[in-house]
N, CA, C and O of each residue as an XYZ file, in Angstrom:
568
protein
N      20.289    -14.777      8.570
C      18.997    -14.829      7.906
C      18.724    -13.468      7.263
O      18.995    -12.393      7.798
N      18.142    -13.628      6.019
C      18.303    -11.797      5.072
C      16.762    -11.496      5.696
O      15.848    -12.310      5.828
N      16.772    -10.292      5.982
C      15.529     -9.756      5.864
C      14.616     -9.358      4.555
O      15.047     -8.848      3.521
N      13.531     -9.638      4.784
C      12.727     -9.008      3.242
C      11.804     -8.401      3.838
O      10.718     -8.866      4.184
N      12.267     -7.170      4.000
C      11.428     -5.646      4.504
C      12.123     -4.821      3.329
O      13.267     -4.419      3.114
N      10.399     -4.732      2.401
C      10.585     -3.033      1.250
C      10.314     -2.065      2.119
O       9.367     -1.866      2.879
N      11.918     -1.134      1.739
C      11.824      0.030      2.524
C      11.754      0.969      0.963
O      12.585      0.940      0.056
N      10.605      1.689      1.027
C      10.295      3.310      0.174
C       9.827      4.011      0.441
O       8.990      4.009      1.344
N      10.318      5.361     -0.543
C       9.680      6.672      0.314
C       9.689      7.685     -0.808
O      10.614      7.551     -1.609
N       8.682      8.852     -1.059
C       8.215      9.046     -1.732
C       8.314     10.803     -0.995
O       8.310     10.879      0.233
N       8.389     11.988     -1.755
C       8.073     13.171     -1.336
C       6.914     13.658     -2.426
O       7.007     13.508     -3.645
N       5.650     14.359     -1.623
C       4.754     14.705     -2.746
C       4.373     16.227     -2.461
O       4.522     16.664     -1.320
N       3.972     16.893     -3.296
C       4.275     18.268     -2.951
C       2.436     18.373     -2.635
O       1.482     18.425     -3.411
N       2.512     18.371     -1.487
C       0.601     18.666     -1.293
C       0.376     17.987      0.018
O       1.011     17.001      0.393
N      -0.755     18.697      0.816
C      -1.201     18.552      2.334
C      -1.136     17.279      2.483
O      -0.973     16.656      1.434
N      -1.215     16.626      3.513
C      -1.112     15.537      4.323
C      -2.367     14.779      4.078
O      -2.315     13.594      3.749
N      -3.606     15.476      4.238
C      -4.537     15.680      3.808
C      -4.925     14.974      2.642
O      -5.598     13.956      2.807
N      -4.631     15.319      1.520
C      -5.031     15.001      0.301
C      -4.133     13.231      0.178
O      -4.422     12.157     -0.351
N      -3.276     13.620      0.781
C      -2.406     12.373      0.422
C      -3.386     11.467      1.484
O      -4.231     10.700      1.021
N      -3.234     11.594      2.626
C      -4.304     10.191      3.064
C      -5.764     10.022      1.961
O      -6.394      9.023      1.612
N      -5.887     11.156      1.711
C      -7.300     10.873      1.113
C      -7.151      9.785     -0.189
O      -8.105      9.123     -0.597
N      -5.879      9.726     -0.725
C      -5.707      9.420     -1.927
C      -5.485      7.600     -1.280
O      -5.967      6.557     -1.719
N      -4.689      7.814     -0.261
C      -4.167      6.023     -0.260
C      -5.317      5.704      0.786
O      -4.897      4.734      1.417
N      -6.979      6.173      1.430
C      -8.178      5.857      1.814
C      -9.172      5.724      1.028
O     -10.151      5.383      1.691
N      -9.551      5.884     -0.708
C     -10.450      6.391     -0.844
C     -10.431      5.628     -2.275
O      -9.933      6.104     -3.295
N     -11.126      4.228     -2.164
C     -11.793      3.672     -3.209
C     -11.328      4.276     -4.566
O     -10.151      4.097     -4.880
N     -11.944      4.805     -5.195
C     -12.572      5.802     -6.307
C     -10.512      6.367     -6.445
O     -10.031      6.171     -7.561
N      -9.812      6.808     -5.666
C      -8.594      7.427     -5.677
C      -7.417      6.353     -6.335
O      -6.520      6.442     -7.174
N      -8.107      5.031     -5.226
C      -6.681      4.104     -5.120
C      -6.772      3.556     -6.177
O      -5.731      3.201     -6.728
N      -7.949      3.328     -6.753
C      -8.158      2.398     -8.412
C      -7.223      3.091     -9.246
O      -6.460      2.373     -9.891
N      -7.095      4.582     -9.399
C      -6.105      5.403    -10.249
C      -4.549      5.678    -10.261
O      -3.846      6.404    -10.963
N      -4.257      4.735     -9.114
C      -2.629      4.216     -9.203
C      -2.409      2.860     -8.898
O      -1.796      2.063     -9.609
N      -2.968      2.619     -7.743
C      -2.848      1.252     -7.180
C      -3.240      0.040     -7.953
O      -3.896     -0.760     -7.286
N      -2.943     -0.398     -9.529
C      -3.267     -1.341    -10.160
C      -4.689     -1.794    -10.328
O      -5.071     -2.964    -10.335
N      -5.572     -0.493    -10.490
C      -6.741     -0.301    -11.118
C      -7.527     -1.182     -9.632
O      -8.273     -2.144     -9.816
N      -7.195     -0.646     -8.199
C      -7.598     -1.548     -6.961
C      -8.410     -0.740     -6.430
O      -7.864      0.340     -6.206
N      -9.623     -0.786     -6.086
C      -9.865      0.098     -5.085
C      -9.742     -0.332     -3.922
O      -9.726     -1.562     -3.901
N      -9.608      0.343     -2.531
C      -9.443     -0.032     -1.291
C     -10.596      0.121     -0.096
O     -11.112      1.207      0.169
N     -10.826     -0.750      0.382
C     -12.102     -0.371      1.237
C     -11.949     -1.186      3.156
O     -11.843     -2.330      3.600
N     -12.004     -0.145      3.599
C     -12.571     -0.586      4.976
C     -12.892      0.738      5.599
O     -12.578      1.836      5.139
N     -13.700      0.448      6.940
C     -14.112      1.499      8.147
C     -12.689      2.261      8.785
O     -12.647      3.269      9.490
N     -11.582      1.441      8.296
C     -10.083      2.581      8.582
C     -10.401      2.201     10.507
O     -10.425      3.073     11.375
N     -10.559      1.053     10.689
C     -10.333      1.082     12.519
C      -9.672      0.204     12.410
O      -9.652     -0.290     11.283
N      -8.734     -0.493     13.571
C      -7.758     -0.943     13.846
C      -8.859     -2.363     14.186
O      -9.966     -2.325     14.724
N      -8.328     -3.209     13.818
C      -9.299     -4.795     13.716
C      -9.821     -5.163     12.579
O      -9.686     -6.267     12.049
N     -10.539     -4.084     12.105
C     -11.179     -4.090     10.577
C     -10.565     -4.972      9.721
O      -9.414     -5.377      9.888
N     -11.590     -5.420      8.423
C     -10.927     -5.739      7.251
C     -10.489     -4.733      6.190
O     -11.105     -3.789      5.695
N      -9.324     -5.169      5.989
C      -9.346     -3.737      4.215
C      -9.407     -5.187      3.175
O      -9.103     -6.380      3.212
N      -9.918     -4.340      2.409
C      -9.645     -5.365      0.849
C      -9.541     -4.445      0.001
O     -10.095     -3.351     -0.109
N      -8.487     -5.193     -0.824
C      -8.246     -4.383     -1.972
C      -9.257     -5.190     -3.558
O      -9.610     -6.369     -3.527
N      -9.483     -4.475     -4.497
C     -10.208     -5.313     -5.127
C      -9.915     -4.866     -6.382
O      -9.334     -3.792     -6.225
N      -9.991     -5.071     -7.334
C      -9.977     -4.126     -9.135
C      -9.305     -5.293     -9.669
O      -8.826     -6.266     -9.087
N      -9.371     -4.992    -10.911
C      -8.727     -5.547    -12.233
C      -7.278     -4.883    -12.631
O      -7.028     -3.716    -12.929
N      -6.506     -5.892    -12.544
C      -5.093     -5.380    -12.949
C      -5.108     -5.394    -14.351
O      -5.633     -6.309    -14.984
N      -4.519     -4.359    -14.909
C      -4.135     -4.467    -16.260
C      -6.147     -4.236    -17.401
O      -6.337     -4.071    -18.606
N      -7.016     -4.332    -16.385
C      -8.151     -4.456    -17.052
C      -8.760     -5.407    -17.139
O      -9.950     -5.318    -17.443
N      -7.900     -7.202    -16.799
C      -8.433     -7.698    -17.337
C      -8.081     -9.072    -15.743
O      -8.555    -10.193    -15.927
N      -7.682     -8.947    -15.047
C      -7.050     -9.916    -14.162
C      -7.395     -9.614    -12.767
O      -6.882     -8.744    -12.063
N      -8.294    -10.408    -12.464
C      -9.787    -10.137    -11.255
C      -8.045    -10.143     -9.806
O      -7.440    -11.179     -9.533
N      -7.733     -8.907     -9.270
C      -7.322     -9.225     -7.937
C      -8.251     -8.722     -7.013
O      -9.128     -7.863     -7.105
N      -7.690     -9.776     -5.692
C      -8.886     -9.210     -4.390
C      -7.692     -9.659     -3.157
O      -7.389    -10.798     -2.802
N      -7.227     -8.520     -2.728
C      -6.443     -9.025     -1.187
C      -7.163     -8.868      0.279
O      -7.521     -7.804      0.783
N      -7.241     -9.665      0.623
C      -7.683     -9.046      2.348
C      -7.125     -9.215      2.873
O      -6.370    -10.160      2.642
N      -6.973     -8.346      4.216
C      -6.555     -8.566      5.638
C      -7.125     -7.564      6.239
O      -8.327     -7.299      6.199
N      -6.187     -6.911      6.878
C      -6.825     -6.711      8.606
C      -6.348     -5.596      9.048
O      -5.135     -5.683      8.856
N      -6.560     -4.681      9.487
C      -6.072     -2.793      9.747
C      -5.693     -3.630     10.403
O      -6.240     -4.731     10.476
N      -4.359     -3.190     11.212
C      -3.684     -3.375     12.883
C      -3.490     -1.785     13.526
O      -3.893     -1.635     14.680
N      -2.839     -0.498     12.766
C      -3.017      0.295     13.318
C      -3.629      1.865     12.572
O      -3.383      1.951     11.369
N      -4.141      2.679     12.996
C      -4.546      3.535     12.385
C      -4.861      5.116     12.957
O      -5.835      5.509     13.600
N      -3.916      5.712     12.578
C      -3.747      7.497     13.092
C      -4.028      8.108     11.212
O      -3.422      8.033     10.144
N      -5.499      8.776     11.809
C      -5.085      9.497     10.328
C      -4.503     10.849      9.929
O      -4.624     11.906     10.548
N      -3.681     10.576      8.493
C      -3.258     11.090      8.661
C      -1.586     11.557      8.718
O      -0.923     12.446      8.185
N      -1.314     10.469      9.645
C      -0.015     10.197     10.039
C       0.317      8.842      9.537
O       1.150      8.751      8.635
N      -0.344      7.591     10.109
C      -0.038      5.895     10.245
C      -0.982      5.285      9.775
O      -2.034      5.885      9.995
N      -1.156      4.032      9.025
C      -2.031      3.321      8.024
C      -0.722      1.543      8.847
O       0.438      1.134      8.800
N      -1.438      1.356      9.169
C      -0.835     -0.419      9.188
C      -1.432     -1.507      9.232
O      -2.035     -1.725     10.283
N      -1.494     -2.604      8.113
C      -2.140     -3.331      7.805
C      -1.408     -4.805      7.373
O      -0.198     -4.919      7.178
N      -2.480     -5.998      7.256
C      -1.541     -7.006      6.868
C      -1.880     -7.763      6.182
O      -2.122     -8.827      6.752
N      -2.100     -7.765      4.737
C      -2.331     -8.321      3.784
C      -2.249     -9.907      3.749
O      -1.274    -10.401      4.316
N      -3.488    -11.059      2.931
C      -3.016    -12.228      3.354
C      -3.123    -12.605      1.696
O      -4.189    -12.215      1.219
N      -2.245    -13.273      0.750
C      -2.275    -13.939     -0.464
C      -2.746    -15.213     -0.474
O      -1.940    -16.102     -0.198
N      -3.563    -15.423     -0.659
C      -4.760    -16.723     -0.830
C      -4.566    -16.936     -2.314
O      -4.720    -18.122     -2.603
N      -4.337    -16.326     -3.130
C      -4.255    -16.890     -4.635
C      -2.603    -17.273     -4.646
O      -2.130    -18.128     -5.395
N      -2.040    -16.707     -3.952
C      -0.055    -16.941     -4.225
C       0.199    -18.234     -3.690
O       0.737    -18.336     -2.587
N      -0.173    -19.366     -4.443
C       0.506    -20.498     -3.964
C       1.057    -21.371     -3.429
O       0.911    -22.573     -3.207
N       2.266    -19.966     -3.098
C       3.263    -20.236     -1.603
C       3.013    -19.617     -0.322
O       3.767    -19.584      0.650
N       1.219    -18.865     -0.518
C       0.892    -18.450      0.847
C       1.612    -17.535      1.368
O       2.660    -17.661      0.735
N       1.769    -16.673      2.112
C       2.682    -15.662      2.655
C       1.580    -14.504      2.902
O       0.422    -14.558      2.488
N       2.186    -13.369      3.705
C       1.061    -12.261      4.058
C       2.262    -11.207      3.996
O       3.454    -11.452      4.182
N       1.744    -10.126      3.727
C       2.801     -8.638      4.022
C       2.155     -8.054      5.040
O       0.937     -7.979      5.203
N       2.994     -7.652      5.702
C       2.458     -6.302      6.984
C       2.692     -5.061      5.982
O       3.558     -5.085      5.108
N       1.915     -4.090      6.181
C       2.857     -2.525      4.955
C       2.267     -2.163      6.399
O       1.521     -2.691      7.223
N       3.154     -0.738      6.236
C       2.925      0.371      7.417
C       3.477      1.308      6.230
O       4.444      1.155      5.484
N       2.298      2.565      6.342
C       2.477      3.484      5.400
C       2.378      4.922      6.401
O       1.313      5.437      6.742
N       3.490      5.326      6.701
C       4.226      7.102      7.318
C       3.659      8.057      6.748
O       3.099      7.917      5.660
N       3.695      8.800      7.175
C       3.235     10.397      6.321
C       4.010     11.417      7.539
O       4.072     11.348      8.767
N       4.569     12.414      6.476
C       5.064     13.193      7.561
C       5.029     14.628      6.628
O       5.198     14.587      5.410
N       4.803     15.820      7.324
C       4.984     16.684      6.415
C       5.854     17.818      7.013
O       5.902     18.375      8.110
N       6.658     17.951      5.603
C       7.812     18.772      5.595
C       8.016     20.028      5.063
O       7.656     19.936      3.889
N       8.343     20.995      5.252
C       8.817     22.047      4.268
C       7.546     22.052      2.955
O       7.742     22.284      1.762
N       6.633     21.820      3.426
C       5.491     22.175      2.285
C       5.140     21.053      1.302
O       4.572     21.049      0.210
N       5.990     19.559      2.519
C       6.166     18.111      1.306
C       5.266     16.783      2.486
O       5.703     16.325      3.542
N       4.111     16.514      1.882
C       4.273     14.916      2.702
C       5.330     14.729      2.358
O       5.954     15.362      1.506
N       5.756     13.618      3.124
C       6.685     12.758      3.080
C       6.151     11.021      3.329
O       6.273     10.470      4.424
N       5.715     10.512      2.427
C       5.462      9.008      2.311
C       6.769      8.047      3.195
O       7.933      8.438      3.282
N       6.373      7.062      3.644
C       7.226      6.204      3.609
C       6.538      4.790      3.743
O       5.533      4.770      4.454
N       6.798      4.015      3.363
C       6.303      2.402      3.146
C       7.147      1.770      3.631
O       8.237      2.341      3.621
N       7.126      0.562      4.181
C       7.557     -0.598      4.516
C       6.869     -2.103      4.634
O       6.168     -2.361      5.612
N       7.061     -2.915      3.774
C       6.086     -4.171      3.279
C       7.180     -5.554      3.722
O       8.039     -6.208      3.129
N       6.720     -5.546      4.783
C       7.511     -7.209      5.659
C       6.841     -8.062      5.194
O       5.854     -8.537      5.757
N       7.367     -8.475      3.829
C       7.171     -9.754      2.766
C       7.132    -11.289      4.033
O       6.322    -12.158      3.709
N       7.676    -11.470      4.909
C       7.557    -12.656      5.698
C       8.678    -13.182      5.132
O       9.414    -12.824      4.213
N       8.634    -14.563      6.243
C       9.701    -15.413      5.622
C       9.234    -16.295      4.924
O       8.279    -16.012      4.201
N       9.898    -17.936      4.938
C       9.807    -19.308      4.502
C       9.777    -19.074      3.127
O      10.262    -18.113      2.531
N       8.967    -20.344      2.517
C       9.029    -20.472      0.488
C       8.710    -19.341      0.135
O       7.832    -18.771      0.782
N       9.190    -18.825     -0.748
C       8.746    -17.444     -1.864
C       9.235    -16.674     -1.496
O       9.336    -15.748     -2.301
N       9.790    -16.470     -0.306
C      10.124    -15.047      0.483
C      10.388    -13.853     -0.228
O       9.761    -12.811     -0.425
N      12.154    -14.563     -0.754
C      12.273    -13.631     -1.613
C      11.850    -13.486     -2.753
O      12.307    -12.517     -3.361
N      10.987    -14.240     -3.366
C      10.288    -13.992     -4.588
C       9.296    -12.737     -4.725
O       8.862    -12.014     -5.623
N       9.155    -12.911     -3.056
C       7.843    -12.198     -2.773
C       8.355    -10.490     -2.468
O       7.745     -9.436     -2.648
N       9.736    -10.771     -1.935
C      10.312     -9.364     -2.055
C      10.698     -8.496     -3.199
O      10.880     -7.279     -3.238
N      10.814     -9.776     -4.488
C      11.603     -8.947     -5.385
C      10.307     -8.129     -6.184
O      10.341     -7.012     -6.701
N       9.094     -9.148     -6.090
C       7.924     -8.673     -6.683
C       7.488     -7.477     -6.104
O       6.735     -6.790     -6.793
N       7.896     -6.942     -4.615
C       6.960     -6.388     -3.867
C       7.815     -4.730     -4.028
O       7.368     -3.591     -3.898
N       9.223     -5.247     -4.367
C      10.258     -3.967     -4.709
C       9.737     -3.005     -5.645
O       9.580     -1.795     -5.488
N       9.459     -3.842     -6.794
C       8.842     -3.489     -8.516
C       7.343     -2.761     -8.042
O       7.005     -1.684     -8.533
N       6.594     -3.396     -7.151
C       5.188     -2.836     -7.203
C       5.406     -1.177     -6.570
O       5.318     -0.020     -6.982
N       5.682     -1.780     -5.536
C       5.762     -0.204     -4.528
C       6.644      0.844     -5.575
O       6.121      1.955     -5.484
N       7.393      0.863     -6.197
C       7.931      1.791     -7.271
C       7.216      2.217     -8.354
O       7.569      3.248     -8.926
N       6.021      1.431     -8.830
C       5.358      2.038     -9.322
C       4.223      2.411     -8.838
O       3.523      3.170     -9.508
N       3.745      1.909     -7.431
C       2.516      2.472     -6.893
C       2.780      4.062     -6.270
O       1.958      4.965     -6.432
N       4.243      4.253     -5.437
C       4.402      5.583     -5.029
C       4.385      6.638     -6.087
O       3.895      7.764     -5.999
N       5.033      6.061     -7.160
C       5.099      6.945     -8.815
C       3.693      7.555     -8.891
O       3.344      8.731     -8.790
N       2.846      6.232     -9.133
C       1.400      6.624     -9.440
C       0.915      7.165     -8.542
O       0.013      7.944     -8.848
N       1.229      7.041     -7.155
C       0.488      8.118     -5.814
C       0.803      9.528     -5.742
O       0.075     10.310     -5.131
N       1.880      9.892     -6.355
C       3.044     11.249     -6.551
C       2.025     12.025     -7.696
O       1.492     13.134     -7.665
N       2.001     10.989     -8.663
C       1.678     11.692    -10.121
C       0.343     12.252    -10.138
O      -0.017     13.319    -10.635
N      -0.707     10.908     -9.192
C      -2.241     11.337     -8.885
C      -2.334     12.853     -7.929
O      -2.436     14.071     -8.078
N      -2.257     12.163     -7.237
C      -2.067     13.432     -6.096
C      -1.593     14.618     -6.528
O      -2.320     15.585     -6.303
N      -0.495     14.823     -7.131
C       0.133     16.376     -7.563
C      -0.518     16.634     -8.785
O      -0.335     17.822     -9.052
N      -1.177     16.091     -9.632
C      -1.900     16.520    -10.593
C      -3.022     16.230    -10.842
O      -3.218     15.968    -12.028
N      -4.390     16.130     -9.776
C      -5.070     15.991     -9.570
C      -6.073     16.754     -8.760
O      -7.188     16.278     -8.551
């Protein structure tokens, strides 16, 4: 059976700090994350939703559910697709580690199994490559 776990990782030159602030903070995440902002109380049970207009013009809204939360360090959450057809949810768990004067990002998005799976992986490959881009680019020049 293939797994569909996106594994990425991202080095950004700036505090740990700024980088949670960027993937916590409404007003931040709209400026990479596909024009989304992100919102919850950041506790473990909570809802997050993501919400914005993709592209400007294409109403998205995801919810789910914090599962774990160190800030700072760990962000883990589990997204549920109510508009995707074939239904499916991602877990992401988003790392931070800092190095030699570098967060160090890392993502991992357990697309699930059954129908879409891998549809849902190949889509989820493409996003996270341009969301870490846009988290790198915000953050270090911002």
């Amino acid at each position: 059976m293939k797994d569909f776990v996106v594994k990425k990782s991202v080095a950004i030159n700036a505090p740990v700090e700024a980088v949670w602030d960027a993937l916590t903070n409404p007003e931040k995440t709209k400026r990479y994350f596909y024009n989304c902002g992100v919102f919850s109380d950041w506790k473990a049970g909570s809802p997050i939703v993501f919400k914005g207009k993709m592209l400007l013009v294409i109403p998205v809204e995801l919810e789910g559910v914090i599962m774990e939360v160190k800030p700072n360090k760990l962000l883990k959450y589990k997204l549920f697709n109510e508009s995707d057809d074939r239904g499916g949810s991602s877990t992401i768990t988003d790392e931070l580690d800092y190095v030699d004067g570098e967060t160090l990002v890392h993502i991992t998005d357990d697309v699930g199994l059954g129908n879409g799976a891998e549809d849902r992986y190949k889509r989820s490959v493409k996003g996270w490559d341009k969301v870490l881009k846009g988290l790198k680019d915000f953050v270090e020049h911002n």
